[in-house]
C-alpha positions as MATLAB code, in Angstrom:
seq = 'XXXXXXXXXXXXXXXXXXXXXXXXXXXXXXXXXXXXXXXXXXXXXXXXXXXXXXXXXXXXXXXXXXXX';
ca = [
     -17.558  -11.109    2.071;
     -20.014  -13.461    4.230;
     -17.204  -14.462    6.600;
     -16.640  -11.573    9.043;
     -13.529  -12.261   11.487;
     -13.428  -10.782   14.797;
      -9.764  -11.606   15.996;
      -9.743   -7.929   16.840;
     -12.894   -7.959   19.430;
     -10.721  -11.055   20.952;
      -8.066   -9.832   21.346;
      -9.390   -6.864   22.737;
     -11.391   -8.729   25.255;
      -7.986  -10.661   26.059;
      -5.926   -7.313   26.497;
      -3.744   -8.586   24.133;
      -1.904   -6.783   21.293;
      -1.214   -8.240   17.793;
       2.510   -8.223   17.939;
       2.264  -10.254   21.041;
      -0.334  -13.296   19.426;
       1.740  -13.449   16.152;
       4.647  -14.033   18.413;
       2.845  -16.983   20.545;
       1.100  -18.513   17.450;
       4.687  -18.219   15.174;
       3.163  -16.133   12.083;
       4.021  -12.267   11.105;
       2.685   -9.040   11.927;
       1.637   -8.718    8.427;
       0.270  -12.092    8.102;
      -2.062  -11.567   10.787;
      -2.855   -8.365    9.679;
      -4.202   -9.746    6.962;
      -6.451  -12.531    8.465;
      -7.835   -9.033   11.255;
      -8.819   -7.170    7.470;
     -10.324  -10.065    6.449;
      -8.274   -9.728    3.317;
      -7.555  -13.311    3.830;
      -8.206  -15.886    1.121;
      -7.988  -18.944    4.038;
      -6.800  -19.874    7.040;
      -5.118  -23.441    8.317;
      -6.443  -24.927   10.995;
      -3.390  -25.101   12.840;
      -3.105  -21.415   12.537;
      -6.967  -21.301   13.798;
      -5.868  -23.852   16.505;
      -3.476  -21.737   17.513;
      -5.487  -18.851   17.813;
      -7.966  -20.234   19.689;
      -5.135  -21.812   22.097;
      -3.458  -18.411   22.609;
      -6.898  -16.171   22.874;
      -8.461  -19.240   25.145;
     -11.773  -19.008   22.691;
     -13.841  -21.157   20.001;
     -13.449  -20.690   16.321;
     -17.269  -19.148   16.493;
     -15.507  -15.666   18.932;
     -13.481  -15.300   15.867;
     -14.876  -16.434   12.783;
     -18.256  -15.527   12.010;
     -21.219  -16.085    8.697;
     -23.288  -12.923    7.550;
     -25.892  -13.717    4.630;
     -25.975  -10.289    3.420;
];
């Protein structure tokens, strides 16, 4: 897939665990497990917003475009 997501990297940079940013932003474990795979189809922006709110980043730390 050319969309690589890096939630991982941020939240490692935050020193912040998974179970702890799906309880912030108000999805599941296993939802945002799914969006860290990059196994997910899409993404709202409200869920992005909230990301980006919790982690204190831009949608470009988390969401990136690889042309391979």
């Amino acid at each position: 897939m050319a969309i690589i997501v890096n939630l991982d990297v941020m939240l490692a940079k935050r020193k912040m665990r998974s179970k702890e940013l799906a309880g912030i932003i108000g999805i599941t474990t296993a939802n945002l497990s799914i969006l860290k795979s990059g196994k997910a189809k899409a993404i709202r922006f409200s869920t992005l917003e909230a990301i980006c709110k919790a982690l204190e980043c831009q949608p470009a730390d988390i969401l990136e475009y690889n042309n391979d």
